[in-house]
C-alpha positions as CSV (number, residue, x, y, z in Angstrom):
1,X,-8.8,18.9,-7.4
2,X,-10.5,19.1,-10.7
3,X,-10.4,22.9,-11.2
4,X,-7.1,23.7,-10.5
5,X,-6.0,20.4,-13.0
6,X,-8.6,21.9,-15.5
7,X,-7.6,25.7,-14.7
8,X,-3.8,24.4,-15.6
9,X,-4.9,23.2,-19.2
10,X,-7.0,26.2,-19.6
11,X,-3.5,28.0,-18.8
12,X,-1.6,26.3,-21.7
13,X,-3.7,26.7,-24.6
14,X,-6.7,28.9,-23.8
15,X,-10.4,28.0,-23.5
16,X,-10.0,25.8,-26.3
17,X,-13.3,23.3,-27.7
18,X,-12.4,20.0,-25.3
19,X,-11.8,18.1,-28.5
20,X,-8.8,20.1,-29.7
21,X,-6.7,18.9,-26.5
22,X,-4.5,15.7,-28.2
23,X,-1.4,14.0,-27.3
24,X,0.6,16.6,-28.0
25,X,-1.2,19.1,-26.3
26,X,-1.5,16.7,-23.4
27,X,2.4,15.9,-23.5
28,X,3.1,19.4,-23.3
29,X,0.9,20.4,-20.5
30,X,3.1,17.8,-18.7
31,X,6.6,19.3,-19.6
32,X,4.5,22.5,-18.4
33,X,3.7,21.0,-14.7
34,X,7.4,20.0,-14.6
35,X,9.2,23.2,-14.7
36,X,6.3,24.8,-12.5
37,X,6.7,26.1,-8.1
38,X,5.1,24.5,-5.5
39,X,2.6,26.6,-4.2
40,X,2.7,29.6,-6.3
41,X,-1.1,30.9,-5.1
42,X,0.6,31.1,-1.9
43,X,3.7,33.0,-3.1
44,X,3.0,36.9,-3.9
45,X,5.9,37.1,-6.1
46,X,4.3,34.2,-8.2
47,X,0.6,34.4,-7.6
48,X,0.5,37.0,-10.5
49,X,2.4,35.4,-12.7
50,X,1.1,33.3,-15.7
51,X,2.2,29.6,-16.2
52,X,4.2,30.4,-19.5
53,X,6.0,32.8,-17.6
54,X,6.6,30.6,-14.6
55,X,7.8,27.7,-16.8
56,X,10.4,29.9,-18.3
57,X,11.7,30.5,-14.7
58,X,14.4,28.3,-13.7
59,X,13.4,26.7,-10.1
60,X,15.6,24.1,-8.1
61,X,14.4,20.8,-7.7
62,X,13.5,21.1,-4.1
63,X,11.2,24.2,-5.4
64,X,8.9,22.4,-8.0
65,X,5.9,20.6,-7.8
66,X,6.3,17.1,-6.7
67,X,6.1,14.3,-9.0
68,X,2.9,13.0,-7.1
69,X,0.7,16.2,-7.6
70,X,1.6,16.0,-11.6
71,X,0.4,12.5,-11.3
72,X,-3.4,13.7,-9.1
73,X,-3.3,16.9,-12.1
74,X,-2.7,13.5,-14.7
75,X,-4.9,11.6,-13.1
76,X,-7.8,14.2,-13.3
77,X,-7.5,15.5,-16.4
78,X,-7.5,11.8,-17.6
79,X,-11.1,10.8,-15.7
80,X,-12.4,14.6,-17.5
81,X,-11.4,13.1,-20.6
82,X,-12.7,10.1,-20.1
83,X,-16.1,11.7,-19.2
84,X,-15.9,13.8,-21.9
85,X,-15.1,10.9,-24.7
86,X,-18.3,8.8,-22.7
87,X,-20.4,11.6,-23.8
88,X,-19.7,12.5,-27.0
89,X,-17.6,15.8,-26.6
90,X,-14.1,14.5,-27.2
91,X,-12.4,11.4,-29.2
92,X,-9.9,10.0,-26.8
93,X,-8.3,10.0,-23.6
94,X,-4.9,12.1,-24.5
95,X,-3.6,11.8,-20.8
96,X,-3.7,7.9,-20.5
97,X,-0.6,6.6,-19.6
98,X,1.3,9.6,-19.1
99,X,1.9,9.2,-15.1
100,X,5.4,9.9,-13.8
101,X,6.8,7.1,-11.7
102,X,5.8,7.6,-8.1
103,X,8.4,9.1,-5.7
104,X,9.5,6.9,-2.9
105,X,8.7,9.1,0.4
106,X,11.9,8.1,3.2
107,X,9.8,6.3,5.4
108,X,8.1,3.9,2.9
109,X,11.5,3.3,2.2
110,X,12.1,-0.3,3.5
111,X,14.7,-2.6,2.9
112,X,13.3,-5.8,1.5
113,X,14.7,-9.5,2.4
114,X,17.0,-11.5,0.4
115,X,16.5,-15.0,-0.1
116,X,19.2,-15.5,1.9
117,X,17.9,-13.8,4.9
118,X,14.2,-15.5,4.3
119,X,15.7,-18.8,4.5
120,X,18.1,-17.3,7.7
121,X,14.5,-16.1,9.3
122,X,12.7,-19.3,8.3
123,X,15.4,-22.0,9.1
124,X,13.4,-24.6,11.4
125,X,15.3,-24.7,14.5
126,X,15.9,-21.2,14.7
127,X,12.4,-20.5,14.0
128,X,10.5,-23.1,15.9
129,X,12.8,-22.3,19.1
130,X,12.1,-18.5,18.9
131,X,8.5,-18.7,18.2
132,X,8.3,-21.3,21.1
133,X,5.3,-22.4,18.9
134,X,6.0,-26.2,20.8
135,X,4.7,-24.1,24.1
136,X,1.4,-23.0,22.5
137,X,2.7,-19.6,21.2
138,X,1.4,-19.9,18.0
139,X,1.0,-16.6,16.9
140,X,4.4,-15.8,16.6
141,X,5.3,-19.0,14.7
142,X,1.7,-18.6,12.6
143,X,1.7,-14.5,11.5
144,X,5.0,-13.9,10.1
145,X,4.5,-16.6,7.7
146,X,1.1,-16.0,7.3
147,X,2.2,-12.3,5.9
148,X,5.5,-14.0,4.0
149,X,3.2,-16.0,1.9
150,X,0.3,-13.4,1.3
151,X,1.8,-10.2,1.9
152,X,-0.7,-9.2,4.4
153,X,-0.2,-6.2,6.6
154,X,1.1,-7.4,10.6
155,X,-2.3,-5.1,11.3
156,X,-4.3,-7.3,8.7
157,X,-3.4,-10.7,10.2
158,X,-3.6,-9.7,14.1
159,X,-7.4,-9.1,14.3
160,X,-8.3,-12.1,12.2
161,X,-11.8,-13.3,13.3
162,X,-12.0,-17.6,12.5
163,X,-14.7,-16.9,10.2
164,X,-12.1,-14.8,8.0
165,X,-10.8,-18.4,7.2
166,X,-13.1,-19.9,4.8
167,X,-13.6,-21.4,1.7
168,X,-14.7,-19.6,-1.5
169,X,-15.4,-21.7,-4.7
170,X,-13.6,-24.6,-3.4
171,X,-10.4,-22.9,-2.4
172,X,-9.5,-21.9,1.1
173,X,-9.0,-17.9,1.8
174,X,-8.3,-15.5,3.8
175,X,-10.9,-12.4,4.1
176,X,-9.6,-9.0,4.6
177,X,-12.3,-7.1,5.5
178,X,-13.8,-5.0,9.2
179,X,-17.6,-6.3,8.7
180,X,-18.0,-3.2,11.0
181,X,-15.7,-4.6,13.6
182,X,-14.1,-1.9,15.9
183,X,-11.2,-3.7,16.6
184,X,-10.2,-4.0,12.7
185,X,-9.5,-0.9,11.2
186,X,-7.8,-1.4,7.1
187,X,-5.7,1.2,6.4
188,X,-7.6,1.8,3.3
189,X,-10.8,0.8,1.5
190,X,-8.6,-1.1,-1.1
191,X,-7.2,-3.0,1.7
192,X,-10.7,-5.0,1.9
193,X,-9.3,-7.7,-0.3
194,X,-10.0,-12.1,-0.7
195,X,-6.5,-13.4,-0.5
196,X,-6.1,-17.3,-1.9
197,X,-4.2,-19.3,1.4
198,X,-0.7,-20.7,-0.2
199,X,-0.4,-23.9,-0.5
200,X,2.5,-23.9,1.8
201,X,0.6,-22.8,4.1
202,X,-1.9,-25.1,4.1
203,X,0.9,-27.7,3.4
204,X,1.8,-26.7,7.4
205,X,-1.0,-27.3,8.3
206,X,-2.7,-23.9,9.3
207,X,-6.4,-25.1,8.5
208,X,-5.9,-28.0,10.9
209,X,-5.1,-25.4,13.2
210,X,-7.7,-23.1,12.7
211,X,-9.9,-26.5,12.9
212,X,-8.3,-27.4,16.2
213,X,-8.8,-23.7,17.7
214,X,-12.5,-24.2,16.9
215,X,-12.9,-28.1,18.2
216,X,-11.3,-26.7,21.5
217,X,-13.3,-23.7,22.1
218,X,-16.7,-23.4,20.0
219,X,-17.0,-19.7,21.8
220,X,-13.7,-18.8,20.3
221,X,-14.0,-15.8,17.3
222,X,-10.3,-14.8,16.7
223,X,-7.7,-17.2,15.3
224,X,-5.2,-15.1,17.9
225,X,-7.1,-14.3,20.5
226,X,-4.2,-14.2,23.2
227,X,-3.0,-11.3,22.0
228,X,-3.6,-8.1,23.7
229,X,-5.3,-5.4,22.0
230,X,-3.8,-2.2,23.3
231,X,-3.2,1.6,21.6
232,X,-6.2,0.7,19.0
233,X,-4.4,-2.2,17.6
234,X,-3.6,-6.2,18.3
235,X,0.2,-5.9,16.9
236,X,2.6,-4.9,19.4
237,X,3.4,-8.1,21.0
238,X,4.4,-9.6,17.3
239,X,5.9,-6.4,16.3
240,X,7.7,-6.1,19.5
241,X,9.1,-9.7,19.5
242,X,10.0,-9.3,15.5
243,X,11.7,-6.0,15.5
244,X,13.5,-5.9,18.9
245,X,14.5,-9.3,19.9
246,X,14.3,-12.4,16.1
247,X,15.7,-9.3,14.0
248,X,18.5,-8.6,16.7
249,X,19.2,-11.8,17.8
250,X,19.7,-13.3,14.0
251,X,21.8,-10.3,13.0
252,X,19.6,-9.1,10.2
253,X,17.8,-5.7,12.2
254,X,18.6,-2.3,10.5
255,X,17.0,1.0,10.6
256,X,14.5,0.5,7.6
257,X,14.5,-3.6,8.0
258,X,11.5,-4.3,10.2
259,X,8.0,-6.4,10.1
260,X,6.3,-4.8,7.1
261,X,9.9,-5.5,5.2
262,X,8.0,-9.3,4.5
263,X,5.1,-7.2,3.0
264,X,7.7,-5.6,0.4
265,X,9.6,-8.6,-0.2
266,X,6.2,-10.4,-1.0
267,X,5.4,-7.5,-3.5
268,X,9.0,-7.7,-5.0
């Protein structure tokens, strides 16, 4: 964490007065961390070695340091900096906006939908005829829209609790959040979000529907409470019916097109 980012600036220039450490110094440190081996505590024929002799050492690609630990060494030197400037020791924050861009890892590597396909996936009678929302299946008609206009995770929309639905300052939203809930887990603390309902959404009708659900059954708490939960999670019905058999059947399934493919699309 912090002492190995520090111990690498330490490396470069010495045990240099914290306000000495500008741009340039900061720029350099960065061509430094470029050129440098993973692991080289771990590595007795590098452990010894100092960092201007490693980064005159010519290492494959596959053999550096990946661009997302010189980001968390960025990203730490810049919040010391930071601390520093707040109290007086230094003048600026020499590491701000330095980042690399972030390295796609294969299996976050999803094939987003083409407006094409959207409107292939959407069309109403293909849609309303696989959902078989007319039957009272609404979930599958109701969550992959539900994520196509918000963006939401398929394990964000499953657990939805009715009073996730409300409105905030006159606007109706959807609330991301566990309120201590076991059977809704966010994948991260960032995940707890407010997320403004669409107005195409609501232009289906999906408040009337969360209305209706109510009206029928006052002892009702989740807006899809027919599905199953099963392996720590309500999704695998959806997921299931999405990625095996509306994927397939419309011609559109490939190895990295799947559910979460609306989530990148949205963010595209």
């Amino acid at each position: 964490g912090f002492k190995s980012s520090l111990n690498l600036l330490i490396e470069s220039f010495g045990d240099i007065p914290v306000s000495q450490v500008d741009k340039q110094k900061a720029v350099t440190l960065k061509s430094h961390m470029l050129k440098l081996p993973k692991n080289r505590r771990k590595n007795p024929e590098l452990r010894d070695k100092h960092l201007h002799e490693l980064v005159e050492m010519k290492f494959g690609a596959n053999e550096k340091i990946s661009n997302r630990t010189i980001n968390e060494h960025l990203s730490y030197l810049s919040s010391f900096m930071v601390w520093c400037k707040n109290h007086g020791y230094a003048y600026d924050n020499p590491f701000a906006g330095l980042k690399l861009k972030r390295e796609t890892r294969p299996r976050d590597e999803r094939d987003r939908f083409s407006d094409l396909e959207i409107h292939k996936l959407f069309s109403r009678y293909d849609y309303l005829s696989a959902t078989k929302v007319e039957t009272g299946r609404f979930a599958l008609y109701w969550i992959p829209l539900i994520s196509l206009f918000s963006g939401m995770r398929l394990g964000e929309i499953c657990p939805l609790y009715l009073d996730n639905i409300r409105k905030i300052k006159n606007r109706w939203c959807i609330e991301v959040n566990e309120e201590g809930r076991t059977d809704k887990v966010l994948k991260t603390l960032s995940s707890r979000r407010i997320i403004p309902i669409h107005n195409t959404l609501i232009e289906l009708g999906l408040i009337e529907f969360i209305e209706l659900l109510k009206k029928k059954d006052p002892n009702r708490e989740r807006v899809f409470q027919e599905l199953p939960y099963g392996e720590g999670s309500y999704i695998r019905n959806v997921s299931r019916w999405w990625n095996s058999r509306f994927l397939p059947k419309l011609g559109l399934k490939t190895s990295k097109k799947n559910f979460h493919s609306l989530r990148h699309t949205v963010s595209d």
